[in-house]
VMD Tcl script that builds the backbone (N, CA, C; Angstrom):
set m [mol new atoms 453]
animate dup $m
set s [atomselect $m all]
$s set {name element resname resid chain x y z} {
  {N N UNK 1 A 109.583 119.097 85.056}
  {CA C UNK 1 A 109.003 118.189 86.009}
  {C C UNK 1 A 109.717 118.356 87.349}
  {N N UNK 2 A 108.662 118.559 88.392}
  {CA C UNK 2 A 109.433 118.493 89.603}
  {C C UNK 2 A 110.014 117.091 90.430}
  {N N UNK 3 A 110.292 117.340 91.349}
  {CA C UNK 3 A 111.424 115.950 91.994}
  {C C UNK 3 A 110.422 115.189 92.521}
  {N N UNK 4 A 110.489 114.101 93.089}
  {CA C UNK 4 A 109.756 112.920 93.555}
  {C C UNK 4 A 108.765 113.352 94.735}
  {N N UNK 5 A 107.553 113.218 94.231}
  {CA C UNK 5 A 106.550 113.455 95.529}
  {C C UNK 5 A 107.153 112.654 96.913}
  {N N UNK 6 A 107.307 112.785 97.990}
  {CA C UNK 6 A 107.509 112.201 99.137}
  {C C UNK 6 A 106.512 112.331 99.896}
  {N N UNK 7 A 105.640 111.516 100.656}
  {CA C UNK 7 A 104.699 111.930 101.626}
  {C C UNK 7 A 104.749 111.914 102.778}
  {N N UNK 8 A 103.931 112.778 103.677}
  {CA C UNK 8 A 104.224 112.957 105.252}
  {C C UNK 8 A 103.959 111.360 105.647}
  {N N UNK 9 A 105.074 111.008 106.177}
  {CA C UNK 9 A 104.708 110.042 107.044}
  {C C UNK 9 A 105.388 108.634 106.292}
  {N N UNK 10 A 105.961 109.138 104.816}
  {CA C UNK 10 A 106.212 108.012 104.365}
  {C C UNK 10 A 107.835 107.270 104.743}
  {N N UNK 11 A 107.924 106.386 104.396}
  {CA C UNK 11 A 109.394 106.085 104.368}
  {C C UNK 11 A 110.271 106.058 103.272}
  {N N UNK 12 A 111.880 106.518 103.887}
  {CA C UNK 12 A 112.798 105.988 102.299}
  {C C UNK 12 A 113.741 105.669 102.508}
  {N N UNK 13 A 114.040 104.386 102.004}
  {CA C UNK 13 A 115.136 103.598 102.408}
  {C C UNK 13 A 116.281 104.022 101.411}
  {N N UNK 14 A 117.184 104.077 102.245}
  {CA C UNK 14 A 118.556 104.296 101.070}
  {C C UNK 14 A 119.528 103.132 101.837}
  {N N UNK 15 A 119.854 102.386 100.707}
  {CA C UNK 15 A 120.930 101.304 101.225}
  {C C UNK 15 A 121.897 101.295 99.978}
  {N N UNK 16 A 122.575 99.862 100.358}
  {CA C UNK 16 A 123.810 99.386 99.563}
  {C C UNK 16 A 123.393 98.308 100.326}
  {N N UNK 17 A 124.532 97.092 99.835}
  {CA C UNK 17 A 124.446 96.059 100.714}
  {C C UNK 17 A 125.134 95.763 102.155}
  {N N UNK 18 A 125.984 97.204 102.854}
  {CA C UNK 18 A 126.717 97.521 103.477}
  {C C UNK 18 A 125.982 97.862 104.449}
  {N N UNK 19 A 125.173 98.841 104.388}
  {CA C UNK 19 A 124.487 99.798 105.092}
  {C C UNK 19 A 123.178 100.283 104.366}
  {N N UNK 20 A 122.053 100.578 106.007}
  {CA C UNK 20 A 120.443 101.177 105.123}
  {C C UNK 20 A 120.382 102.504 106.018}
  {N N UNK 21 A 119.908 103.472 105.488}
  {CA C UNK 21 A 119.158 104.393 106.460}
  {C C UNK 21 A 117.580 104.213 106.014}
  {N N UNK 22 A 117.022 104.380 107.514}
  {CA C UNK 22 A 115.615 104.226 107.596}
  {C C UNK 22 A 114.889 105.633 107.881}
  {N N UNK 23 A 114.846 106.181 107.102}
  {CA C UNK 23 A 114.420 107.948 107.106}
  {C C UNK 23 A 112.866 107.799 106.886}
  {N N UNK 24 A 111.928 108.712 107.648}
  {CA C UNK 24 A 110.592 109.053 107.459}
  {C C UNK 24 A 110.544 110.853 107.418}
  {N N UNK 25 A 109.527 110.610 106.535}
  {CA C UNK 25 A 109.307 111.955 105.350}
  {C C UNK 25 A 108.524 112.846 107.265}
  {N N UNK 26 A 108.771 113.933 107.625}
  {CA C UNK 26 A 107.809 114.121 108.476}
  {C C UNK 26 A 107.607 116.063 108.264}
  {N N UNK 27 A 107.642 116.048 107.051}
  {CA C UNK 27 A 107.464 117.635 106.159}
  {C C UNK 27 A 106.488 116.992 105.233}
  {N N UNK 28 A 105.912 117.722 104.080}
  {CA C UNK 28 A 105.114 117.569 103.273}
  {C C UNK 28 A 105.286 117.462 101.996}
  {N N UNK 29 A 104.610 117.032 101.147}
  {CA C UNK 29 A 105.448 116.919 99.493}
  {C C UNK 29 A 105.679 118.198 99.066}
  {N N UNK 30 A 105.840 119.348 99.757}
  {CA C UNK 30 A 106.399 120.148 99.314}
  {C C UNK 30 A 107.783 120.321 99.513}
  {N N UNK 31 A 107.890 120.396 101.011}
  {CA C UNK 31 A 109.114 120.677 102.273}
  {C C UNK 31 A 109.203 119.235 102.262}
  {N N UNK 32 A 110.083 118.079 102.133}
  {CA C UNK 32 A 110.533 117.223 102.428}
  {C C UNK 32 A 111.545 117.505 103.623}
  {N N UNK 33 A 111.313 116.969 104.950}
  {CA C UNK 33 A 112.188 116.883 106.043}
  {C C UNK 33 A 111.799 115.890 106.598}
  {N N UNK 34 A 113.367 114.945 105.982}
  {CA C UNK 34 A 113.691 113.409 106.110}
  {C C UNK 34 A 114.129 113.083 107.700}
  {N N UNK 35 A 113.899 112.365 108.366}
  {CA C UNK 35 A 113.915 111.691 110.045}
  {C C UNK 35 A 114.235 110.701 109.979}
  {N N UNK 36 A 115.587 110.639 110.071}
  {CA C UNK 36 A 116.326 109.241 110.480}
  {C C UNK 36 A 115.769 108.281 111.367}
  {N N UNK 37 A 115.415 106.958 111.146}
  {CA C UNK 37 A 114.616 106.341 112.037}
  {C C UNK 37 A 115.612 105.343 112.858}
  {N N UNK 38 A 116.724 104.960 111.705}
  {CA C UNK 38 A 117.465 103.830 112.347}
  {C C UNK 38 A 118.678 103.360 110.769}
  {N N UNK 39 A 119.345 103.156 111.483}
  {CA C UNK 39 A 120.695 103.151 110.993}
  {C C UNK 39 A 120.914 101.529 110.579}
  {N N UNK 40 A 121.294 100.710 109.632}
  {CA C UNK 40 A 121.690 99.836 109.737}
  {C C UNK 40 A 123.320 100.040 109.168}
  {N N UNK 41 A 124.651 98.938 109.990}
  {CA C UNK 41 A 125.862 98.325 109.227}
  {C C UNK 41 A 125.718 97.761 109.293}
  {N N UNK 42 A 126.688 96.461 108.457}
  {CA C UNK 42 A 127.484 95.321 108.896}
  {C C UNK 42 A 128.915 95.598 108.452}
  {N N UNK 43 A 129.736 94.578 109.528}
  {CA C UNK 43 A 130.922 94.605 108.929}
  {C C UNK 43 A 131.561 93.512 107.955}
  {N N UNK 44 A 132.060 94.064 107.262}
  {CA C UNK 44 A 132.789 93.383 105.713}
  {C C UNK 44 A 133.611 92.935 105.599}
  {N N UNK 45 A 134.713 92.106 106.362}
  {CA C UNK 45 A 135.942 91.918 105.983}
  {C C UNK 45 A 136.505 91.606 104.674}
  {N N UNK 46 A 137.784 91.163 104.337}
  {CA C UNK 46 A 138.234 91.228 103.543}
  {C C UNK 46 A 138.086 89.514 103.192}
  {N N UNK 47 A 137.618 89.238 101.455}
  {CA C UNK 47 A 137.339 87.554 101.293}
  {C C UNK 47 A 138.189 86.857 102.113}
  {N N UNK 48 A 139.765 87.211 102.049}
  {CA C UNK 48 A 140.546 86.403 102.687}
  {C C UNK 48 A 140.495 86.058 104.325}
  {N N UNK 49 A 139.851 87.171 104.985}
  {CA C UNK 49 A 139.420 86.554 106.071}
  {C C UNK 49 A 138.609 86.135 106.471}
  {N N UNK 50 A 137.668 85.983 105.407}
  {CA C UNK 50 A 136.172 85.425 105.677}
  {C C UNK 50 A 135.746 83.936 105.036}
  {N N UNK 51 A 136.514 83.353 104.481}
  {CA C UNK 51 A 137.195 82.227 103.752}
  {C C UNK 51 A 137.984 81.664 103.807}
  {N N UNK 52 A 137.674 79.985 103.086}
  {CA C UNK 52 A 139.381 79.427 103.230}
  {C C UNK 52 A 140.173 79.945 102.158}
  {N N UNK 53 A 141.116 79.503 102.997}
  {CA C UNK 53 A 142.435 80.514 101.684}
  {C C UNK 53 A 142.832 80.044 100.494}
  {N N UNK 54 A 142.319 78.718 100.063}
  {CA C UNK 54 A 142.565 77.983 98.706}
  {C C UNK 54 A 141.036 77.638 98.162}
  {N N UNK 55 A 141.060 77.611 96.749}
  {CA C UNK 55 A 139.134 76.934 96.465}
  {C C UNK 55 A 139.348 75.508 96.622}
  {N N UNK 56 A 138.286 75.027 97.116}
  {CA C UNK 56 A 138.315 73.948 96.772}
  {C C UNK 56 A 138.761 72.724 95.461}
  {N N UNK 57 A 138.653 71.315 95.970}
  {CA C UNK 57 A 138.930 70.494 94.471}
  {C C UNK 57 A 137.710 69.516 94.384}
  {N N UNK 58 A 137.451 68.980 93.539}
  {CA C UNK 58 A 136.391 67.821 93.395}
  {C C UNK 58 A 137.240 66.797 91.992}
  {N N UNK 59 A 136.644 65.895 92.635}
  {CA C UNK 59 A 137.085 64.677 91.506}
  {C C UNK 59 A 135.841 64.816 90.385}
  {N N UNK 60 A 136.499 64.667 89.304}
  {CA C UNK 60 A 135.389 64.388 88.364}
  {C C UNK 60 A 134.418 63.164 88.491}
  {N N UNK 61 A 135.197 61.833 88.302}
  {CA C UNK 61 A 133.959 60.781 88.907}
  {C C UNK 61 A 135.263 59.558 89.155}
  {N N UNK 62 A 134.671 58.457 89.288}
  {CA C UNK 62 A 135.406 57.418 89.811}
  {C C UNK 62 A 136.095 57.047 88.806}
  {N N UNK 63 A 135.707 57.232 87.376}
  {CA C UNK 63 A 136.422 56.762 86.125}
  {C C UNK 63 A 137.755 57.489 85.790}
  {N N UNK 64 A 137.077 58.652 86.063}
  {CA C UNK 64 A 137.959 59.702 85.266}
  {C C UNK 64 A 138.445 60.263 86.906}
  {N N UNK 65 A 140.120 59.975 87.074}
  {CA C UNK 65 A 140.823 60.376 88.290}
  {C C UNK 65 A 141.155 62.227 88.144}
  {N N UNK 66 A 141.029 62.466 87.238}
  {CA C UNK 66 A 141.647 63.907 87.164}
  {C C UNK 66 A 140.116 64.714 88.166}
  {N N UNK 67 A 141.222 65.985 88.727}
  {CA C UNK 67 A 140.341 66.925 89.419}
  {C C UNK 67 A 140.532 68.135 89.217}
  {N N UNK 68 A 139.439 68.643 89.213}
  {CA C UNK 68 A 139.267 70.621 88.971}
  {C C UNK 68 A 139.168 71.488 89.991}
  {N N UNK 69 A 139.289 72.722 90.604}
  {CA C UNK 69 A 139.154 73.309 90.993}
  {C C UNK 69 A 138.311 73.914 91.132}
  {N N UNK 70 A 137.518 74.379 92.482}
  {CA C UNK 70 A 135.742 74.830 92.520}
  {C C UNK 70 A 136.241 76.524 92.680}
  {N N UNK 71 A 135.684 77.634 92.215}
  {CA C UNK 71 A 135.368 78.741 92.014}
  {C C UNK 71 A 134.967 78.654 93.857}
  {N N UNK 72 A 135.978 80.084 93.826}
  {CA C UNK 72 A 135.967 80.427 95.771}
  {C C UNK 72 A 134.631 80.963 95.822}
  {N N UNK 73 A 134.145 80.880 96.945}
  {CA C UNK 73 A 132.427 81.855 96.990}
  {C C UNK 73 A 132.660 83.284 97.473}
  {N N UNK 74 A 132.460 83.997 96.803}
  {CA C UNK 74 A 132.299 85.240 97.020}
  {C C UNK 74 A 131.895 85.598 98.010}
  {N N UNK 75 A 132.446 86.010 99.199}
  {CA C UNK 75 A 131.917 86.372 100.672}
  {C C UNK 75 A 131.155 87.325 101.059}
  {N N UNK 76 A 131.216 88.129 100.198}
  {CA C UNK 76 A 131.119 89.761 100.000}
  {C C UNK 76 A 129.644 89.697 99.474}
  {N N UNK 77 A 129.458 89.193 98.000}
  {CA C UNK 77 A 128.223 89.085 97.669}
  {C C UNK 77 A 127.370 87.910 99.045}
  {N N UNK 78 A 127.682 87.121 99.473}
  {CA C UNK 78 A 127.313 86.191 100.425}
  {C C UNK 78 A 126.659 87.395 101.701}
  {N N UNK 79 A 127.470 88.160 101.912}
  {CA C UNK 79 A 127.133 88.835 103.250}
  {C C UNK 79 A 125.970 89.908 103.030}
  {N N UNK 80 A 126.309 90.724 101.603}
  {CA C UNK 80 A 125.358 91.328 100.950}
  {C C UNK 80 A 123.747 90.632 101.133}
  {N N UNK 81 A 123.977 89.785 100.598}
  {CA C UNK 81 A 122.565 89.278 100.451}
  {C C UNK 81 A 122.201 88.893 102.041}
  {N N UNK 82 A 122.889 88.593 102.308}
  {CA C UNK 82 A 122.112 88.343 103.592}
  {C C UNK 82 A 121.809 89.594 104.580}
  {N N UNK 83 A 122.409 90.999 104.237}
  {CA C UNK 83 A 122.248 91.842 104.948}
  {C C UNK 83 A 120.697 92.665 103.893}
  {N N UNK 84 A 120.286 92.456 102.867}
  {CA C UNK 84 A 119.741 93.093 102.539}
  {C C UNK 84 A 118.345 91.840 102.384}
  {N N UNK 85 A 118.800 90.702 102.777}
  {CA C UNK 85 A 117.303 89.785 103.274}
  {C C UNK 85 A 116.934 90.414 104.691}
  {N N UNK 86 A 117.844 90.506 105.506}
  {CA C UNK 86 A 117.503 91.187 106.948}
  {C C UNK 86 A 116.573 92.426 106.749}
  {N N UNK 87 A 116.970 93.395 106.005}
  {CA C UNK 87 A 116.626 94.475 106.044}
  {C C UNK 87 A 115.303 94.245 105.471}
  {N N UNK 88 A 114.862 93.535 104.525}
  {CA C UNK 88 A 113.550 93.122 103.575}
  {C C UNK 88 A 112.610 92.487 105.029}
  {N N UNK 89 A 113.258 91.767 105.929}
  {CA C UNK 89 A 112.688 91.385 106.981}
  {C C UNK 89 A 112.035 91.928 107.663}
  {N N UNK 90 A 113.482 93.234 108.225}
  {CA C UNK 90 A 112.687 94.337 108.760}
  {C C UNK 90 A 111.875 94.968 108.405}
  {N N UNK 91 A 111.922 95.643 107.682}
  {CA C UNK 91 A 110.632 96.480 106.904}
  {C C UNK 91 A 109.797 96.074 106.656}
  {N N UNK 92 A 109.470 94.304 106.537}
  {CA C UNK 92 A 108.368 93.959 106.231}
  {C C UNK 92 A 107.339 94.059 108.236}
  {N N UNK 93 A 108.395 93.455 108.599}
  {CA C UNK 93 A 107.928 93.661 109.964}
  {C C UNK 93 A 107.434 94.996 110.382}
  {N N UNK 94 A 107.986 96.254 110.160}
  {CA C UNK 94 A 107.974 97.084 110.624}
  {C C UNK 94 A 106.044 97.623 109.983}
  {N N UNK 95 A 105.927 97.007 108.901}
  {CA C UNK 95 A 104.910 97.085 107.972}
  {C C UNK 95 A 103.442 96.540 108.477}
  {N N UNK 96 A 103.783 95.688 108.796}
  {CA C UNK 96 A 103.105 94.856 109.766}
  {C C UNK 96 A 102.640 94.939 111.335}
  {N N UNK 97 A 103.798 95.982 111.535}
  {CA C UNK 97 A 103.101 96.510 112.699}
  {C C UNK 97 A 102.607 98.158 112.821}
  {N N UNK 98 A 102.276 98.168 111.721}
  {CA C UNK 98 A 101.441 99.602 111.422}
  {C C UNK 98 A 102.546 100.690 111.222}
  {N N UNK 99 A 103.904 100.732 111.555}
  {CA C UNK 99 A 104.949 101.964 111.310}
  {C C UNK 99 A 105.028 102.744 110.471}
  {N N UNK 100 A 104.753 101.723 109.465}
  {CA C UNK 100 A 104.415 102.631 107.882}
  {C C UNK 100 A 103.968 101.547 107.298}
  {N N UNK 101 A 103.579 102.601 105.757}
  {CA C UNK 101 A 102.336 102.058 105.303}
  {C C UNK 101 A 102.834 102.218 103.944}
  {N N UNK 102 A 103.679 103.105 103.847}
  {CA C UNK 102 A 104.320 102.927 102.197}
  {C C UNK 102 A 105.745 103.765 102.158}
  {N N UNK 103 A 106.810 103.354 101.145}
  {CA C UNK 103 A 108.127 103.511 101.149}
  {C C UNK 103 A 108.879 103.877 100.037}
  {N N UNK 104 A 109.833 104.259 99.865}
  {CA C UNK 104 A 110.429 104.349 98.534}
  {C C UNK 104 A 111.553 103.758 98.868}
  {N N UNK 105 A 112.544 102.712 98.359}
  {CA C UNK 105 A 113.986 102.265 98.355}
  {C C UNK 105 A 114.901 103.114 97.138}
  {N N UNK 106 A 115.827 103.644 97.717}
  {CA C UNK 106 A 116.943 103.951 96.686}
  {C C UNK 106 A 118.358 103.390 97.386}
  {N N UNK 107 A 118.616 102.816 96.278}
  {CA C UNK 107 A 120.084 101.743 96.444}
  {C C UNK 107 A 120.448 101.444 95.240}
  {N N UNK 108 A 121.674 101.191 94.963}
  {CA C UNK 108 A 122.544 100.916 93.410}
  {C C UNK 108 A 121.663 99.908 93.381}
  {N N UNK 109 A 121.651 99.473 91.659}
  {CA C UNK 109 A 120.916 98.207 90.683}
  {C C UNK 109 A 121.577 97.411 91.568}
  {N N UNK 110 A 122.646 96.885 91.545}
  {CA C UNK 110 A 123.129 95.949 92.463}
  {C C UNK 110 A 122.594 95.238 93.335}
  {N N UNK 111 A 122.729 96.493 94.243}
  {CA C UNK 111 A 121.844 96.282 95.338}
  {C C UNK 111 A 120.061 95.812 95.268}
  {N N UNK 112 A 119.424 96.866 94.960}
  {CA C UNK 112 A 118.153 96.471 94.165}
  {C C UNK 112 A 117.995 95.004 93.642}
  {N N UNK 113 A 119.319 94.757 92.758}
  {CA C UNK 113 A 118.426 93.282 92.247}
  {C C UNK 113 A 118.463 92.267 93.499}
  {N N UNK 114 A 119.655 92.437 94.667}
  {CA C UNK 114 A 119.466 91.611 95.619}
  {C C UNK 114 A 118.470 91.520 96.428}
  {N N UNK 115 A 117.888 93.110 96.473}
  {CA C UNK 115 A 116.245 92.784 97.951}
  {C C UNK 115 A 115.792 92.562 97.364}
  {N N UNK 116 A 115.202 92.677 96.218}
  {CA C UNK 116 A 113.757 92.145 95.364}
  {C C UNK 116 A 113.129 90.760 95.913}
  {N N UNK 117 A 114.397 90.017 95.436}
  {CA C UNK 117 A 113.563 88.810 95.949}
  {C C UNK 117 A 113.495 88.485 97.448}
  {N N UNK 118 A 113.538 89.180 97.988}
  {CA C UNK 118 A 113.409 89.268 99.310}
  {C C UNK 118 A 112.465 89.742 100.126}
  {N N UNK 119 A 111.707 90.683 98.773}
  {CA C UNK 119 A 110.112 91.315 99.235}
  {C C UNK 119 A 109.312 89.920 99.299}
  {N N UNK 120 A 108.296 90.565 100.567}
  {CA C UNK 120 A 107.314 89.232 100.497}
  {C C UNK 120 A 106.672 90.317 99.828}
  {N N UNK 121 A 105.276 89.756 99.899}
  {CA C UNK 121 A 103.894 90.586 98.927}
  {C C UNK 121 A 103.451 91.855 99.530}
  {N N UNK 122 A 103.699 91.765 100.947}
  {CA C UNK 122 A 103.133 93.054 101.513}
  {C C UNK 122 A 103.925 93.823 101.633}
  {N N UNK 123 A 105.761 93.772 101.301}
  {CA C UNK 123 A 106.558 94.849 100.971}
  {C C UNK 123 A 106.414 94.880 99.575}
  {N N UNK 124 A 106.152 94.492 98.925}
  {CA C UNK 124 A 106.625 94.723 97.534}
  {C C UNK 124 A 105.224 95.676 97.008}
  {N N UNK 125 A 104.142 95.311 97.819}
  {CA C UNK 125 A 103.249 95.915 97.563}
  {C C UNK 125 A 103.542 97.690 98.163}
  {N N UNK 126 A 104.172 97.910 99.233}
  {CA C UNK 126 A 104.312 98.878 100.016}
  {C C UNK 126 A 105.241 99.736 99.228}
  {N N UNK 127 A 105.931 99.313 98.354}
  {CA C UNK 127 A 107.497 100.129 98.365}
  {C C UNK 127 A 106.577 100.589 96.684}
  {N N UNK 128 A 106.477 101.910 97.083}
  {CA C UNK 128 A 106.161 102.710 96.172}
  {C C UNK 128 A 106.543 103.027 94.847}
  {N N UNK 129 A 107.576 103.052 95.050}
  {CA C UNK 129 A 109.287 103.917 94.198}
  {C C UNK 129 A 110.426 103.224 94.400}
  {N N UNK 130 A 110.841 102.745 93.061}
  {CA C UNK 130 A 112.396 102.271 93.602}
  {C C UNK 130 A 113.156 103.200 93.076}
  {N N UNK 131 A 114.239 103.737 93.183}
  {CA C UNK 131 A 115.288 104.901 92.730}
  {C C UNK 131 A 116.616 103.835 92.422}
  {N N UNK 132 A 117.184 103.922 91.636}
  {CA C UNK 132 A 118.519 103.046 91.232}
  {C C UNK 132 A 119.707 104.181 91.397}
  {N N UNK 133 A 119.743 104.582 92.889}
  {CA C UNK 133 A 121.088 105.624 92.473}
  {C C UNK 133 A 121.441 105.278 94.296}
  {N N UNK 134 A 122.927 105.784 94.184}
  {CA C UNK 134 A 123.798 105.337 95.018}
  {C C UNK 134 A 123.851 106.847 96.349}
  {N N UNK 135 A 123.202 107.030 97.284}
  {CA C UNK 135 A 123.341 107.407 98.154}
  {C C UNK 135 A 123.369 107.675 99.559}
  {N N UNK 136 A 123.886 106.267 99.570}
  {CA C UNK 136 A 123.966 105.586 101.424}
  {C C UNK 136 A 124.945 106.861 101.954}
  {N N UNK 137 A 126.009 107.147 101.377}
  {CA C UNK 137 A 127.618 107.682 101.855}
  {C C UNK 137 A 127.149 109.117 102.610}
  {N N UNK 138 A 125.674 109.938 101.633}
  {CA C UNK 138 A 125.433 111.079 101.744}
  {C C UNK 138 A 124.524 111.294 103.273}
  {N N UNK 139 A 125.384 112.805 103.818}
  {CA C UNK 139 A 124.006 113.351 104.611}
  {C C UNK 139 A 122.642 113.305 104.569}
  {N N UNK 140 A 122.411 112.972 105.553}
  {CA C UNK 140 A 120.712 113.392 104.838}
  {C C UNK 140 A 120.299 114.378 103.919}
  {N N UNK 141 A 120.690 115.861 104.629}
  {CA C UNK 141 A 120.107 116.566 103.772}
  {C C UNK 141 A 120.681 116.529 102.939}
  {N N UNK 142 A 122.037 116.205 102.085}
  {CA C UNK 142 A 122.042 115.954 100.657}
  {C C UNK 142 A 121.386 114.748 99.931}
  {N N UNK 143 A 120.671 114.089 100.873}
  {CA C UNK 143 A 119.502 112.897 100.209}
  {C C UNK 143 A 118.509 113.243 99.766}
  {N N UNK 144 A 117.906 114.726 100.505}
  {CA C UNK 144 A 116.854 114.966 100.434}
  {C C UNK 144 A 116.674 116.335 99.016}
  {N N UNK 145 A 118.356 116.938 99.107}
  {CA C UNK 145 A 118.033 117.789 97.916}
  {C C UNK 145 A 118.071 116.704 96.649}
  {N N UNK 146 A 118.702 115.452 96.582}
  {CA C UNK 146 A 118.450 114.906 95.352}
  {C C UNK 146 A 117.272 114.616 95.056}
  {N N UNK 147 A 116.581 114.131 96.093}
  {CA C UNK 147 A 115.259 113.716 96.058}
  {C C UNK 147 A 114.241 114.368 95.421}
  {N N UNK 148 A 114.665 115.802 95.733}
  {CA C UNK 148 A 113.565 117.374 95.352}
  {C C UNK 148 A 114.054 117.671 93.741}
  {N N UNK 149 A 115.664 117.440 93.627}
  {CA C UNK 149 A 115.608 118.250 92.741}
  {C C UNK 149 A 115.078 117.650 91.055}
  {N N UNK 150 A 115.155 118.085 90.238}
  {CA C UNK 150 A 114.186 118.220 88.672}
  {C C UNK 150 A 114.741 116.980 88.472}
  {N N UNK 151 A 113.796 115.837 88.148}
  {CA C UNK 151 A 113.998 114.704 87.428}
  {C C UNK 151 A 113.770 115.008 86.005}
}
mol reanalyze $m
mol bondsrecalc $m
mol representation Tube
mol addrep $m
């Protein structure tokens, strides 16, 4: 079996929750030659600087004086999601204004389970292909030989 049809004109998102590239297919499902459209980061700091430095406490109730400790919020997953609602934003927008018309996302499960719910109906309808593999870090053209090569 050969590698993933790509079509002229289509899009493929490769993210993490860090970073997306916005690449359009502008070769043919034969010749795939991927066109960077637009770059997304954000920056990540470290929990400790993005948080208070102790978790919180809560009282159990007025009866019972003893208190527990609340589980710190994860900043990281916090920023994630919100960088990969943005991006679900964009693309839906971008969708909407005729740019493209259909897409493939490849980004770790991770990642993946966070945009999902972030598709409205007319991305979720659009995004062709999801790929569950990790290659934000890579060149393009090593995006594009994974893409081709034998599934």
């Amino acid at each position: 079996m050969s590698g993933l049809a790509i079509r002229n004109g289509e899009w493929v998102v490769v993210c993490d929750g860090a970073k997306a590239l916005v690449l359009e297919n502008v070769g043919d499902n034969k010749f795939l030659n991927l066109k960077t459209l637009e770059v997304f980061e954000q920056a990540n700091p470290a929990t400790h600087e993005q948080g208070t430095d102790k978790p919180g406490r809560v009282s159990a109730s007025a009866q019972n004086p003893s208190r527990a400790s609340v589980g710190q919020t994860d900043w990281h997953d916090r920023a994630e999601e919100t960088f990969l609602a943005k991006l679900a934003q964009h693309l839906d927008a971008a969708l909407g204004a005729g740019k493209a018309k259909s897409m493939i996302v490849v980004a770790p499960p991770r990642a993946l389970g966070m945009l999902r719910p972030a598709y409205t109906h007319a991305l979720k309808s659009a995004v062709r292909v999801e790929l569950d593999k990790d290659f934000v870090k890579l060149p393009v053209h090593e995006i594009e030989k994974h893409l081709t090569e034998k599934v």
